[in-house]
C-alpha positions as CSV (number, residue, x, y, z in Angstrom):
1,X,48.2,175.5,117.4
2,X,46.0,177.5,114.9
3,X,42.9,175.5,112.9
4,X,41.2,177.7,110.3
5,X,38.0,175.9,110.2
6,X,34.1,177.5,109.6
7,X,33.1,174.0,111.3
8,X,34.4,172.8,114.8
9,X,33.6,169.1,115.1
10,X,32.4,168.4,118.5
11,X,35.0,166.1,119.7
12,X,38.0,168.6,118.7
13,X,36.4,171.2,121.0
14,X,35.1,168.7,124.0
15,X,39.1,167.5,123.7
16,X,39.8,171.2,124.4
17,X,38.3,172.4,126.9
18,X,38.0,169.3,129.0
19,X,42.1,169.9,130.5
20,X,40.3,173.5,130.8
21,X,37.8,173.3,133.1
22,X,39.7,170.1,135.0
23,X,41.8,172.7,136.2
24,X,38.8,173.6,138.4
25,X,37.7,170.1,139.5
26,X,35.0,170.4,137.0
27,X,33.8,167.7,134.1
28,X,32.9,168.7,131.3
29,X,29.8,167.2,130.9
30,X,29.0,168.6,127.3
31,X,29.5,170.8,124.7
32,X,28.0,171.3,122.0
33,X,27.7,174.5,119.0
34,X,24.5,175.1,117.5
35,X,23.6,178.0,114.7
36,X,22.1,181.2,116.3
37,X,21.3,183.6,113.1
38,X,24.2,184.7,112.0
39,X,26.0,184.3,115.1
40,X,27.0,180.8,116.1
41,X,26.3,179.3,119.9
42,X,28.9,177.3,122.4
43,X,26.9,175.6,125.2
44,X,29.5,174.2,128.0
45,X,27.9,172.2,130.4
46,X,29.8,171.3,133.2
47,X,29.7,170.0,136.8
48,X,31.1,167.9,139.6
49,X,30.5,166.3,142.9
50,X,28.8,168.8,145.4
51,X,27.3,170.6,142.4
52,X,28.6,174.4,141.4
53,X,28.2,177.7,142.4
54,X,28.0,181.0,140.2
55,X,31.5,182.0,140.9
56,X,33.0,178.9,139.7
57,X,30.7,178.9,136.6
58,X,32.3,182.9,136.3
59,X,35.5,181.1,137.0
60,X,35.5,178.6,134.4
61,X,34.2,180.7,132.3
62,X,36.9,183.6,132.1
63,X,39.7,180.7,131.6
64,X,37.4,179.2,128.6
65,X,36.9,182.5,127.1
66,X,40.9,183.1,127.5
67,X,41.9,179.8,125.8
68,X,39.2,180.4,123.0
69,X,40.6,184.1,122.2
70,X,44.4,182.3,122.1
71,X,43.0,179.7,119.9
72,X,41.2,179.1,116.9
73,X,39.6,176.4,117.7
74,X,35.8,177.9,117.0
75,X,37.2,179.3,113.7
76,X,36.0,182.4,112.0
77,X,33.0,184.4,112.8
78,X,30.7,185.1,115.9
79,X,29.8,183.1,118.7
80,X,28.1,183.2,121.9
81,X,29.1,181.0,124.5
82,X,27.1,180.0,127.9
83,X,28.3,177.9,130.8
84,X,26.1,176.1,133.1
85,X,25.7,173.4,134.8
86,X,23.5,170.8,133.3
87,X,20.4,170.3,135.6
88,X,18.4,168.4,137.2
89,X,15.9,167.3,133.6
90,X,19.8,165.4,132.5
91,X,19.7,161.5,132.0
92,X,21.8,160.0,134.5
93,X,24.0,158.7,131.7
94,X,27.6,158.0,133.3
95,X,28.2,156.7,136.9
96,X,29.3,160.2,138.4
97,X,26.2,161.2,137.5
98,X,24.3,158.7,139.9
99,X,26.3,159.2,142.7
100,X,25.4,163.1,142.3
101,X,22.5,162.2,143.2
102,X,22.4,160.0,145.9
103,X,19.0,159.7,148.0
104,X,17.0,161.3,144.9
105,X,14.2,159.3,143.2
106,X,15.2,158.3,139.8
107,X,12.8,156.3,137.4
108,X,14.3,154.1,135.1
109,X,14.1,152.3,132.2
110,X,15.9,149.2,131.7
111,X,17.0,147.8,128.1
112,X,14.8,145.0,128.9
113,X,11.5,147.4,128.8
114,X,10.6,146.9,132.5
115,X,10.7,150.2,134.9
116,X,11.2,150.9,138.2
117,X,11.4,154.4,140.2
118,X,13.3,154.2,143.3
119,X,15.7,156.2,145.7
120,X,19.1,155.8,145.1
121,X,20.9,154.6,147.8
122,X,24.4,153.7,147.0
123,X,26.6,153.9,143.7
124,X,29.8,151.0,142.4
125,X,31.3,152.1,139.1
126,X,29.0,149.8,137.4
127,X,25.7,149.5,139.7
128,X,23.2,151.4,141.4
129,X,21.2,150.4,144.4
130,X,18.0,151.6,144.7
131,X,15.1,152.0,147.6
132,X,11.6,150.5,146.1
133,X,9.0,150.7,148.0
134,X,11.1,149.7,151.5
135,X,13.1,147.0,149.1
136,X,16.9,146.9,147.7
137,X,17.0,146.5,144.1
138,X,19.9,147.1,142.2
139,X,20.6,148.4,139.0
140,X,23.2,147.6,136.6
141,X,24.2,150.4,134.2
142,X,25.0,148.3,131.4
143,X,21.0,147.3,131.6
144,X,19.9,150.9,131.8
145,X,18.1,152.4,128.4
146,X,17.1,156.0,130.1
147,X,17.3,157.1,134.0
148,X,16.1,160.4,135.0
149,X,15.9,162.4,138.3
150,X,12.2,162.7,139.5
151,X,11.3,166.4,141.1
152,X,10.0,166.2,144.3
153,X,8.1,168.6,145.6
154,X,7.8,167.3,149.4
155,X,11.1,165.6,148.9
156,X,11.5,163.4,152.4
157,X,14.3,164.6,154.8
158,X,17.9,163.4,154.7
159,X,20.4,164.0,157.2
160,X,22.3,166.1,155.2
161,X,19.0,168.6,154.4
162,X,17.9,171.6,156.7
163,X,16.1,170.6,159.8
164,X,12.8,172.1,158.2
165,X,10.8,169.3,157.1
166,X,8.0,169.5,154.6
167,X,4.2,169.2,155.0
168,X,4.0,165.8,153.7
169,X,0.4,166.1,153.3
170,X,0.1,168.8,150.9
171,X,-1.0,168.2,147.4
172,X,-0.6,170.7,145.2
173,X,-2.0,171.1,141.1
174,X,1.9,170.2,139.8
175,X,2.0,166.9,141.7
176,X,0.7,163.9,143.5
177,X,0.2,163.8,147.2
178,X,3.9,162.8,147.5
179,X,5.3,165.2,146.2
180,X,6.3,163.3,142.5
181,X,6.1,164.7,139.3
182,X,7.1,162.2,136.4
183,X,8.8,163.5,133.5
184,X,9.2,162.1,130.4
């Protein structure tokens, strides 16, 4: 299956290499091709639950790289292609991406203009339930407008964490005296 194109429409490609990196219990979260001089560049961003390491981004990346090289998918000329995972700064767009990050503090924007910042505590395929301030709220997705992960820099404890637990009563010049920074 040959396509001779100087343009690879987004879809097309996202179609391709989605059975790809599957095959490594991996979602492709994105790709996308952007103009890089003369060169051209393929960002693959992909992920799944209990996050990724380095080998399988290597991993994924050599089977990409084969199917690309059988296929002319990406058309003619140069391209540079990167494979990551998507971080933490990603808006928490599809449900697999809130239950990646159970327990984190999320602030939210809801259609409706309100906001709330909470820690999320459990995840349905259409809500979210989060900790505010000691109090359940929960959050339907369909209401959501933007939802972004919060760093923490003196994130509290969880079971699942190291038995280390941060100086909760250090403030430093990046955040507040709990540890939040709020991005935007």
């Amino acid at each position: 299956m040959s396509r001779k194109t100087d343009h690879t429409d987004t879809t097309s490609l996202e179609n391709f290499l989605r059975p790809i990196v599957a095959q490594f219990g991996c979602d492709l979260e994105d790709a996308e091709i952007a103009q890089a001089g003369k060169r051209r560049l393929l960002r693959v961003l992909i992920d799944r639950d209990g996050g990724i390491s380095l080998d399988d981004v290597a991993e994924v990346t050599r089977a990409i790289s084969k199917a690309l090289d059988a296929d002319d998918i990406m058309g003619g000329g140069a391209y540079t292609m990167e494979v990551s995972s998507p971080g933490v700064d990603r808006p928490l767009t599809q449900p697999r991406h809130w239950r990646r990050n159970l327990t984190r503090l999320v602030a939210v924007t809801m259609i409706s203009g309100d906001k709330v910042t909470g820690r999320i505590t459990t995840v349905s395929d259409e809500t979210a339930e989060l900790d505010v301030k000691g109090r359940t709220r929960t959050v339907t997705f369909a209401d959501v407008a933007k939802a972004k992960i919060q760093i923490e820099f003196n994130r509290p404890a969880t079971k699942d964490d190291d038995e280390e637990t941060p100086d909760e009563n250090v403030e430093d010049d990046a955040g507040a005296a709990d540890g939040t920074v709020e991005e935007n």
